[in-house]
py3Dmol code that shows the C-alpha trace and the ligand (Angstrom):
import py3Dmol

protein = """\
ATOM      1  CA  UNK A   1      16.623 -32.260  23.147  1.00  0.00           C
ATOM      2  CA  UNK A   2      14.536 -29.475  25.322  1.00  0.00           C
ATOM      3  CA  UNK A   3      15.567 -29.282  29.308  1.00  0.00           C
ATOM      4  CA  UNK A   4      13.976 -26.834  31.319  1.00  0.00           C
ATOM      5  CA  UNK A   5      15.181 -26.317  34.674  1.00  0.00           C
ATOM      6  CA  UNK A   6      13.453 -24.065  37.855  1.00  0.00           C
ATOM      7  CA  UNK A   7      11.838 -22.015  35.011  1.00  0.00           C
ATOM      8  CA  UNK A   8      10.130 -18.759  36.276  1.00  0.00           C
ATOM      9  CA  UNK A   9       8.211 -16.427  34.070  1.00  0.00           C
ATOM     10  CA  UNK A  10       6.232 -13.070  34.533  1.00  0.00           C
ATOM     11  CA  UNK A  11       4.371 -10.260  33.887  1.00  0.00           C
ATOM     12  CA  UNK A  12       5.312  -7.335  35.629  1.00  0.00           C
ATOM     13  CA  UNK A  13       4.628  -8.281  39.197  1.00  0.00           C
ATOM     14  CA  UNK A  14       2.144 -11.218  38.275  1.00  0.00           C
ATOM     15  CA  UNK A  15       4.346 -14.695  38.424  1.00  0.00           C
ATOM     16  CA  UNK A  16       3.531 -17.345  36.390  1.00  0.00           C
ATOM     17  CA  UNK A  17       5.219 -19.911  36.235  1.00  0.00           C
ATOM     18  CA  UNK A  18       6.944 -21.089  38.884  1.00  0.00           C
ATOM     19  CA  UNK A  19      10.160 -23.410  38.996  1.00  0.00           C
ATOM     20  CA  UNK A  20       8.786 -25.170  35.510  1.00  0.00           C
ATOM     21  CA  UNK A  21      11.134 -28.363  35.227  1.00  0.00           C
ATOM     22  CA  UNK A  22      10.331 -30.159  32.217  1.00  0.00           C
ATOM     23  CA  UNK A  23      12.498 -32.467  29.521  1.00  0.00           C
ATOM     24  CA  UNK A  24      11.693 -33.573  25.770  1.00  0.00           C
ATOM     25  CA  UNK A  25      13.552 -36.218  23.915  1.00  0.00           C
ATOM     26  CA  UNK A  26      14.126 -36.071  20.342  1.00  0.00           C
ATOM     27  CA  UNK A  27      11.331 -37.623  18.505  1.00  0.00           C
ATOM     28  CA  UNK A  28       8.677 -37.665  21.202  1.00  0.00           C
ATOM     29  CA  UNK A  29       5.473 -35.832  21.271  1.00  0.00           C
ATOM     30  CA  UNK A  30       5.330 -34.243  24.524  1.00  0.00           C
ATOM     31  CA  UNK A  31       1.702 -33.033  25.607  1.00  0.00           C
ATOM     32  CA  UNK A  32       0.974 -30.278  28.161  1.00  0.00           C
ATOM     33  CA  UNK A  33      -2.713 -29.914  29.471  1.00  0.00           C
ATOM     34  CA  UNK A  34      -3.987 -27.782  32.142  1.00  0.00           C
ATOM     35  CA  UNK A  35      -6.804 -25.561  32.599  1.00  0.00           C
ATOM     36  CA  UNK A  36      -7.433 -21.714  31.105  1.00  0.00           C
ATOM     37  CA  UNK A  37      -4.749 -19.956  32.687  1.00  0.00           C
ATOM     38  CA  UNK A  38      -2.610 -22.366  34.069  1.00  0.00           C
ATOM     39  CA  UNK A  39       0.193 -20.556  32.199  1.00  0.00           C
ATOM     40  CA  UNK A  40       0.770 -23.158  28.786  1.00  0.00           C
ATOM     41  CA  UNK A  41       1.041 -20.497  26.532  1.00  0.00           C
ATOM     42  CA  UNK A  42       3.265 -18.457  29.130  1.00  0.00           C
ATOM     43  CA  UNK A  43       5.486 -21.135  28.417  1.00  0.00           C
ATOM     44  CA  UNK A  44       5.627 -21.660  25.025  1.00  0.00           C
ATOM     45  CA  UNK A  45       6.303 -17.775  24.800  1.00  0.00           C
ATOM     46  CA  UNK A  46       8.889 -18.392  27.262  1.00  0.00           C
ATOM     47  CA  UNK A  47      10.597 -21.182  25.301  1.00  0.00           C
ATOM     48  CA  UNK A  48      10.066 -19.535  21.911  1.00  0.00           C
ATOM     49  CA  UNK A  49      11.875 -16.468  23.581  1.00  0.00           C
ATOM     50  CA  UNK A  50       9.252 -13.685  23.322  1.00  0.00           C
ATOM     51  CA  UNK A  51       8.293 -13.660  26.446  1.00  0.00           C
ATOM     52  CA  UNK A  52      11.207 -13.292  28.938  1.00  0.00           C
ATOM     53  CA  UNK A  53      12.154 -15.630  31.257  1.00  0.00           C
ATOM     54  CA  UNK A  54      12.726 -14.313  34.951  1.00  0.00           C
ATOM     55  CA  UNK A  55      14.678 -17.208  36.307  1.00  0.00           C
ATOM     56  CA  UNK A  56      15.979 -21.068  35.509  1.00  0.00           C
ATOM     57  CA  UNK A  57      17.547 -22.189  32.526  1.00  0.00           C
ATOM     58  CA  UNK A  58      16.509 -23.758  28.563  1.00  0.00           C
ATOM     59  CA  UNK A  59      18.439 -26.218  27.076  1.00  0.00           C
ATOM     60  CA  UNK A  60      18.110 -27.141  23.758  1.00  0.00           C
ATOM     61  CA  UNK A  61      20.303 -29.459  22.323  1.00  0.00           C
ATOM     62  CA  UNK A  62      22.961 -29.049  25.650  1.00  0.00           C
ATOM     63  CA  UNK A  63      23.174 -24.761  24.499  1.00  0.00           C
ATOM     64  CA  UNK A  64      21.471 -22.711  27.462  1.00  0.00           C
ATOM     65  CA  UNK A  65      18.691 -20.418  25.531  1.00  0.00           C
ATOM     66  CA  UNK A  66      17.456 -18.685  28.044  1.00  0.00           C
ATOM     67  CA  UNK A  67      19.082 -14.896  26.569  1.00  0.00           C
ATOM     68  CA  UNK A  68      18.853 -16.153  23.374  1.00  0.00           C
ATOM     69  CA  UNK A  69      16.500 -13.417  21.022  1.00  0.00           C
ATOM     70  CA  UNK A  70      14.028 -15.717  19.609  1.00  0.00           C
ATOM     71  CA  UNK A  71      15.077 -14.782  16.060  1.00  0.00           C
ATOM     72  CA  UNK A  72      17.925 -17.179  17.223  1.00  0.00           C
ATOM     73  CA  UNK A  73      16.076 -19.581  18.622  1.00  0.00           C
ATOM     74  CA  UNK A  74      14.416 -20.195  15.122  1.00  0.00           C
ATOM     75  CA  UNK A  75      17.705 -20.792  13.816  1.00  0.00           C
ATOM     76  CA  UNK A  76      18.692 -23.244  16.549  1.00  0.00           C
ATOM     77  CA  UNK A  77      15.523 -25.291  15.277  1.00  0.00           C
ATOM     78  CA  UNK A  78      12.704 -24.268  17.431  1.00  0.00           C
ATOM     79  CA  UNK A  79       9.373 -22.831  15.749  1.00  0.00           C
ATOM     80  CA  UNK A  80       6.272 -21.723  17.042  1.00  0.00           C
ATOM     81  CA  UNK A  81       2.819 -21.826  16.107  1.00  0.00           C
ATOM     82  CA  UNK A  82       1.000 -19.217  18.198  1.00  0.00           C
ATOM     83  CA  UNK A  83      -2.833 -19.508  19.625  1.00  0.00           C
ATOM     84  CA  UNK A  84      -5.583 -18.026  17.756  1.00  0.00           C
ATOM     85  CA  UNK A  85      -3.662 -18.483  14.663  1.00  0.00           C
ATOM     86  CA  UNK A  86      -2.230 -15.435  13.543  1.00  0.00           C
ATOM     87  CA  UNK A  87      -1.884 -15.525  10.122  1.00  0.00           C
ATOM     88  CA  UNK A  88      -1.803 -12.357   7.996  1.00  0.00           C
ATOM     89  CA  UNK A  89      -5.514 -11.950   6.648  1.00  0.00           C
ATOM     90  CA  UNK A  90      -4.795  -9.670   3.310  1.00  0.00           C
ATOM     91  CA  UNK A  91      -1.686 -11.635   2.202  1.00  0.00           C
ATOM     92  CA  UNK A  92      -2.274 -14.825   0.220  1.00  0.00           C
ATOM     93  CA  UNK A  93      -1.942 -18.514   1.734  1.00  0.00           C
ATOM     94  CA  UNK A  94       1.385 -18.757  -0.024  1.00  0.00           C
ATOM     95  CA  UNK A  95       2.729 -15.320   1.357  1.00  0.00           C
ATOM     96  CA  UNK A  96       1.894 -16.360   4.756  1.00  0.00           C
ATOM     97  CA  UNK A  97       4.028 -19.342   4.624  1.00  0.00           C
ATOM     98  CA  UNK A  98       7.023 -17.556   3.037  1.00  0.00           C
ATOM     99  CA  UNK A  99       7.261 -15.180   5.819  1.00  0.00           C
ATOM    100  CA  UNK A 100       7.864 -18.317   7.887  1.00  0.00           C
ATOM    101  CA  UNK A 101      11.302 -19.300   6.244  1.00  0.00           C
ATOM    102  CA  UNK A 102      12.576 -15.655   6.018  1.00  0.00           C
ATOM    103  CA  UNK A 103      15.848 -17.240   6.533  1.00  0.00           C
ATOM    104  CA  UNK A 104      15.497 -19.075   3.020  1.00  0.00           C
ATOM    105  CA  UNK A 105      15.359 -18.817  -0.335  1.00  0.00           C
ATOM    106  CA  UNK A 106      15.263 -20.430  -3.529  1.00  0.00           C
ATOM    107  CA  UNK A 107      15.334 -24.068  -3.785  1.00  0.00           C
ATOM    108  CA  UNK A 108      15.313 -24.442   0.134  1.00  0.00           C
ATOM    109  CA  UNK A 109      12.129 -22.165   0.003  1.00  0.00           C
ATOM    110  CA  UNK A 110      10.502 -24.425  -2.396  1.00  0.00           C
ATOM    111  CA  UNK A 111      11.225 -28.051  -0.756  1.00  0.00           C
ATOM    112  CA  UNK A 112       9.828 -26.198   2.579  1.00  0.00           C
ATOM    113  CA  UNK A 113       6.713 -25.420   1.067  1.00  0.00           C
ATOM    114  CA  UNK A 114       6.601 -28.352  -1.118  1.00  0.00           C
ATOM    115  CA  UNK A 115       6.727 -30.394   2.104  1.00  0.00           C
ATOM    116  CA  UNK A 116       3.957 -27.940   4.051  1.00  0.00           C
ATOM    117  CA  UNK A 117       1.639 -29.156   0.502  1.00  0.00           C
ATOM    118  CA  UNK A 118       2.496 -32.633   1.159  1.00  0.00           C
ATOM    119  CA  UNK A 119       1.170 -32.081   4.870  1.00  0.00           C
ATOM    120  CA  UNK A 120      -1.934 -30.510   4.223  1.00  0.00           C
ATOM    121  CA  UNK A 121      -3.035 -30.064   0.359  1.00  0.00           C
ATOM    122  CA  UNK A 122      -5.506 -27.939   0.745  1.00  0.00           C
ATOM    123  CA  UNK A 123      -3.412 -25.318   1.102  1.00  0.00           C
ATOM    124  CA  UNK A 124      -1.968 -25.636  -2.167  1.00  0.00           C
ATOM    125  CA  UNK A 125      -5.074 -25.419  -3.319  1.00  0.00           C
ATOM    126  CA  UNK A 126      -5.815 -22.198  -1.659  1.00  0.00           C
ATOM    127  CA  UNK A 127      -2.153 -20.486  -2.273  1.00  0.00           C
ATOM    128  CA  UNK A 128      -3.300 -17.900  -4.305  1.00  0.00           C
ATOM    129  CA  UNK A 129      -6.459 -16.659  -2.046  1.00  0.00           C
ATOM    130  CA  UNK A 130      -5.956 -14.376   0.800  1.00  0.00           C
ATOM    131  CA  UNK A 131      -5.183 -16.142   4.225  1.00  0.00           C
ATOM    132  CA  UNK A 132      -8.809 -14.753   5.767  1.00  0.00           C
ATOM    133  CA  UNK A 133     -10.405 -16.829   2.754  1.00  0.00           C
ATOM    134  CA  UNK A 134      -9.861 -20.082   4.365  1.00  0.00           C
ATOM    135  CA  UNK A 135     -11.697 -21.578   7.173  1.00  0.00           C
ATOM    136  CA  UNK A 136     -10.959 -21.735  10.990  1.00  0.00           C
ATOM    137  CA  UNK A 137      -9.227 -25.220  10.524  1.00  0.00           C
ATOM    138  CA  UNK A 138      -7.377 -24.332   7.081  1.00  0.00           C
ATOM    139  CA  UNK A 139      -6.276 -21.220   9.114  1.00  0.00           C
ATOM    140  CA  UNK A 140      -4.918 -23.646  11.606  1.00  0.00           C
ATOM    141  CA  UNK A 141      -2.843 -26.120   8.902  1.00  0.00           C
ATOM    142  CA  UNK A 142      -1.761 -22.355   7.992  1.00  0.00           C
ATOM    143  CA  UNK A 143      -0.248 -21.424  10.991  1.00  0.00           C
ATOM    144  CA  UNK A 144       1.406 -24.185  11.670  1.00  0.00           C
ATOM    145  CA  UNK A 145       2.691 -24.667   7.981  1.00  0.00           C
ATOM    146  CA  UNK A 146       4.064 -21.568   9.068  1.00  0.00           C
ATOM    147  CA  UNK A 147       6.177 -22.890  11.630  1.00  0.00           C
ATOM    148  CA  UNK A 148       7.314 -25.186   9.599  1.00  0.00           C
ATOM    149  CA  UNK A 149       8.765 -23.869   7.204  1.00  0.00           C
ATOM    150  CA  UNK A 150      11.973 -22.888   9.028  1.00  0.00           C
ATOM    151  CA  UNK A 151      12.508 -26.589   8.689  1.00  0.00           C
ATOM    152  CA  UNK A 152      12.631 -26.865  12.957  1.00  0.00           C
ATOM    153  CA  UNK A 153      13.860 -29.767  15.105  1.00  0.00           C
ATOM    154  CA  UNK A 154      10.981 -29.001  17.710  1.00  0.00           C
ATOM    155  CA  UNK A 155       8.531 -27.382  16.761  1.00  0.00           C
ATOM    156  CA  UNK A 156       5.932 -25.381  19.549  1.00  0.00           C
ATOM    157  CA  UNK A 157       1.819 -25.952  19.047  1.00  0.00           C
ATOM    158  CA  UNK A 158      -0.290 -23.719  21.299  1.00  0.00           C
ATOM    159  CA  UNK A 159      -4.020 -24.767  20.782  1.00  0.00           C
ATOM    160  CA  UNK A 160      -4.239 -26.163  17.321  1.00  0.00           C
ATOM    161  CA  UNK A 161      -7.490 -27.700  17.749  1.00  0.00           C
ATOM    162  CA  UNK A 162      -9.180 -24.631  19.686  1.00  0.00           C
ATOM    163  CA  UNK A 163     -12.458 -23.762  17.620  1.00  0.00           C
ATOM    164  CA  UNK A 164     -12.534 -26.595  15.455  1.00  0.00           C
ATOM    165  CA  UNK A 165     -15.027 -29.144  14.459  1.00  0.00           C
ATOM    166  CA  UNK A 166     -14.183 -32.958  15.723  1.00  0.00           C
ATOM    167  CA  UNK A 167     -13.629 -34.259  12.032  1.00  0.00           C
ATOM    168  CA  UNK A 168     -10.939 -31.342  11.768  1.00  0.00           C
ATOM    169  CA  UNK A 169      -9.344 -31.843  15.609  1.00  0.00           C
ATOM    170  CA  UNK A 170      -8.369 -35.208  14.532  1.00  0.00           C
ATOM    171  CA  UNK A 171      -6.815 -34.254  10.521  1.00  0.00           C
ATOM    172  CA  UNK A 172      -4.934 -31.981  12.504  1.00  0.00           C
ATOM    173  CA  UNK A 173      -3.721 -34.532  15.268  1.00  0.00           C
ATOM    174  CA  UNK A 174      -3.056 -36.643  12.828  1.00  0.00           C
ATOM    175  CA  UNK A 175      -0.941 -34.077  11.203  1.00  0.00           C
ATOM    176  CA  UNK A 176       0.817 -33.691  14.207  1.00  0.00           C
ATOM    177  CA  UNK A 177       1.336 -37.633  14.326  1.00  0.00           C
ATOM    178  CA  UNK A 178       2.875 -37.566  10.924  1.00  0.00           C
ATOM    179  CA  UNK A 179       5.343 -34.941  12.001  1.00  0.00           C
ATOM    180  CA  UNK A 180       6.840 -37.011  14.645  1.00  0.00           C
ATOM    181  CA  UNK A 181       6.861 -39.847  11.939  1.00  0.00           C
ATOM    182  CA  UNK A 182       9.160 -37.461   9.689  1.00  0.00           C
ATOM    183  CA  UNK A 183      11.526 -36.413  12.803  1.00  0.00           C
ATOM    184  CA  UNK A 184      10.123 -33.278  14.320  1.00  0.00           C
ATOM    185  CA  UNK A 185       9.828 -33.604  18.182  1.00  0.00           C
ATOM    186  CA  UNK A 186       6.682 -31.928  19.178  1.00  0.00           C
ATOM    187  CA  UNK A 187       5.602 -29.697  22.082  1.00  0.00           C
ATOM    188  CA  UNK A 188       1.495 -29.417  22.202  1.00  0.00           C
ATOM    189  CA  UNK A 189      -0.671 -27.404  24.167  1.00  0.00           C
ATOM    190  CA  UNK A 190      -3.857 -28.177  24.375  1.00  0.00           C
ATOM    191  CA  UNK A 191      -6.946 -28.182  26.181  1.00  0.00           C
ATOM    192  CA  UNK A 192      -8.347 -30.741  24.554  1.00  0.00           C
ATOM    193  CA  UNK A 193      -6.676 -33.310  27.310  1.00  0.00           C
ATOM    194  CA  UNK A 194      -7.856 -36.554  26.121  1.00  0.00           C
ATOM    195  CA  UNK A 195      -7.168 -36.116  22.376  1.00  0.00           C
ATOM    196  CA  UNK A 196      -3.493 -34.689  23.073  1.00  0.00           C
ATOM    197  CA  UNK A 197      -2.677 -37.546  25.677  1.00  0.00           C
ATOM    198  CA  UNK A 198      -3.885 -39.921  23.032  1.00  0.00           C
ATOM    199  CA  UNK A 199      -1.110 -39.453  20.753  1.00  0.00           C
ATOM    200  CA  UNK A 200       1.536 -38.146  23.252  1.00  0.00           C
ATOM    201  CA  UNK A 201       4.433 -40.371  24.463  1.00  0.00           C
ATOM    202  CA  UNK A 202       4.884 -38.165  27.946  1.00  0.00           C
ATOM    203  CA  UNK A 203       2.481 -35.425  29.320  1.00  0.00           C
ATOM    204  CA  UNK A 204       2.743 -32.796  31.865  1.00  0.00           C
ATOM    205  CA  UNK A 205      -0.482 -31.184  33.590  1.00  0.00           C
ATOM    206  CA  UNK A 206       0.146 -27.815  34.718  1.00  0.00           C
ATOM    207  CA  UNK A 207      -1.668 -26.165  37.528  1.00  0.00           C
ATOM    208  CA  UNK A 208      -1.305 -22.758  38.230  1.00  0.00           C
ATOM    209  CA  UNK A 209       2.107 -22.389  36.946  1.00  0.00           C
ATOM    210  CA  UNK A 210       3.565 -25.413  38.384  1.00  0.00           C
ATOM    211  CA  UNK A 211       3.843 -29.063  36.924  1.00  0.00           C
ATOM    212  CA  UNK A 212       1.690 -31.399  39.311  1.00  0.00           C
ATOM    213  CA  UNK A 213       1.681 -34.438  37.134  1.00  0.00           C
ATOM    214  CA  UNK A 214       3.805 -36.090  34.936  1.00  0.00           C
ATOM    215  CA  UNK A 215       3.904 -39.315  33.145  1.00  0.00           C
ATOM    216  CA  UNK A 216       3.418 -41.141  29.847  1.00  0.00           C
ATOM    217  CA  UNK A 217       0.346 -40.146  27.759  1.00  0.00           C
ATOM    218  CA  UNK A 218      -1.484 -43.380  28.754  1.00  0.00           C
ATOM    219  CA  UNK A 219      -0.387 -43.419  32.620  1.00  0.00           C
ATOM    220  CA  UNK A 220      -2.267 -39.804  32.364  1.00  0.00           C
ATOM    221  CA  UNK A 221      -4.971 -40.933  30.954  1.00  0.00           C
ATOM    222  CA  UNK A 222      -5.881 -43.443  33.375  1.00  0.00           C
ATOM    223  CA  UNK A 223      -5.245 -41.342  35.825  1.00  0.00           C
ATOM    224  CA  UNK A 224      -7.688 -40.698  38.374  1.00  0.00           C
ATOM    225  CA  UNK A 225      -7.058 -37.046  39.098  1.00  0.00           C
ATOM    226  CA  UNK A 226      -6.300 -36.307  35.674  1.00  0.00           C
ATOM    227  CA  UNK A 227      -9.885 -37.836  34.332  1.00  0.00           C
ATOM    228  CA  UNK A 228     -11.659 -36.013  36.976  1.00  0.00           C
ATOM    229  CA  UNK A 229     -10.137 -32.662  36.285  1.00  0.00           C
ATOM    230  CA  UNK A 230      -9.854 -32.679  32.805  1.00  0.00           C
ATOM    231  CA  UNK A 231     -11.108 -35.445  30.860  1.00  0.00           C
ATOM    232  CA  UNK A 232     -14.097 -35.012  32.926  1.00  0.00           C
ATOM    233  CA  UNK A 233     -15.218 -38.709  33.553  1.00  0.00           C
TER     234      UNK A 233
END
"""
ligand_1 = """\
31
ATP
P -5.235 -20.387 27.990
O -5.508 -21.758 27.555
O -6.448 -19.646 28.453
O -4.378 -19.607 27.033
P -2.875 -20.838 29.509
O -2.694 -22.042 30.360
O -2.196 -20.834 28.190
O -4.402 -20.562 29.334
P -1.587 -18.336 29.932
O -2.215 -17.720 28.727
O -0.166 -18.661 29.887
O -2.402 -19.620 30.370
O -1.888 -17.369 31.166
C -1.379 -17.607 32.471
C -1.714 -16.435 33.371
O -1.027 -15.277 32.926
C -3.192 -16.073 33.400
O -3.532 -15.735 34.703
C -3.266 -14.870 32.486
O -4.314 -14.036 32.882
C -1.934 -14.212 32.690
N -1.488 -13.502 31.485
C -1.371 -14.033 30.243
N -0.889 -13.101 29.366
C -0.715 -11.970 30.081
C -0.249 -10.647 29.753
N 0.153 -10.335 28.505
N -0.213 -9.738 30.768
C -0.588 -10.056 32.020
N -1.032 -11.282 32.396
C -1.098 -12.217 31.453
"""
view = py3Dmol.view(width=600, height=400)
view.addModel(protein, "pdb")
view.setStyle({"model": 0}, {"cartoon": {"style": "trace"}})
view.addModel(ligand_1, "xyz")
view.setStyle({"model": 1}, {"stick": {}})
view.zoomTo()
view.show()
């Protein structure tokens, strides 16, 4: 589904990410670990298209996506649920997730958010109340109800357990797990290493820009230089 070749991304002077080669197959869950700064979310933002790429190529679905504005890339079936959540405090729960299918309307705009309900109910619950209301983790199953709702193929998660309380890192992992179930491939960032390999098919650790380790998400978790850098045992 996603192919990314000799990918290069930076800002202003300050590289990156350097020759990123990665690949995701429809209907995986692909995890991507790697200490604070490695560049993860540099590379999300580079897939999602709003952060530029400086050299290599993205293919989704065979279509190179590299100039694509990410407007586009939305409508080629990528979404993106940022870090740190960035849901629009003032406007209600229900608002919030409208402005994620700006492309829809009508009945489509319904079955989207009837399915985001489906996924996490408390949010139905909270439609009405303003999106700063909810709590760090219902601000999470926000933002990436979000994403959802332009109905994606793959759909980007930078950090969705960053913050939150154990019981709520795994109702949102399993969230995550249920997506794959329903057909959405799945790109996750997360520091949270062990609990992202755990339900991954493939991982890749990234060091400083570069991929140093691939493999499936058990092979990574048994392995040696991953659990000493970042499963720390
Ligand atoms: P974290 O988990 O802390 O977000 P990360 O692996 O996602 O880490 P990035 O946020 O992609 O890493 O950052 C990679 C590098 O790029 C870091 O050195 C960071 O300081 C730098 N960086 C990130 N955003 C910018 C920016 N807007 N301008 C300049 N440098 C940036």
């Amino acid at each position: 589904m996603l192919t990314v070749e000799a990918l290069s991304s930076a800002y202003g002077r300050i590289s990156v990410l350097h020759d990123v080669n990665l690949q995701v197959e429809a209907g995986e869950i692909v995890a991507l670990v790697g200490s604070n700064g490695a560049g993860k979310t540099t590379l999300l933002r580079t897939l999602s298209g709003v952060q530029p790429a400086r050299s290599g190529r993205i293919l989704f679905e065979g279509r190179p996506i590299e100039r694509m504005e990410p407007h586009r890339r939305v409508a080629c079936g990528i979404s993106q649920s940022p870090e740190g959540r960035q849901v629009f405090g003032p406007l209600s729960v229900e608002d919030n997730l409208k402005l994620g299918a700006f492309r829809r309307s009508g009945g489509p705009m319904r079955e989207a958010l009837e399915k985001v309900y489906a996924l996490f109910p408390v949010l139905e619950e909270k439609r009405a109340i303003p999106a700063m209301s909810l709590s760090g983790g219902q601000q999470q199953m926000l933002a990436i109800g979000r994403a959802l709702m332009a109905a994606p193929k793959l759909l980007l998660l930078d950090e969705p357990s960053l913050g939150l309380a154990p019981l709520l890192v795994d109702q949102i992992l399993a969230a995550v797990v249920s997506l794959k179930e329903q057909g959405i491939t799945v790109l996750l960032v997360e520091q949270n290493a062990s609990a992202a390999l755990a339900i991954a098919d493939r991982g890749y650790v990234l060091e400083t820009g570069r991929v140093v380790i691939e493999g499936t998400g058990a092979a990574l978790l048994e392995d040696p230089k991953v659990r000493a850098a970042y499963l720390g045992f």
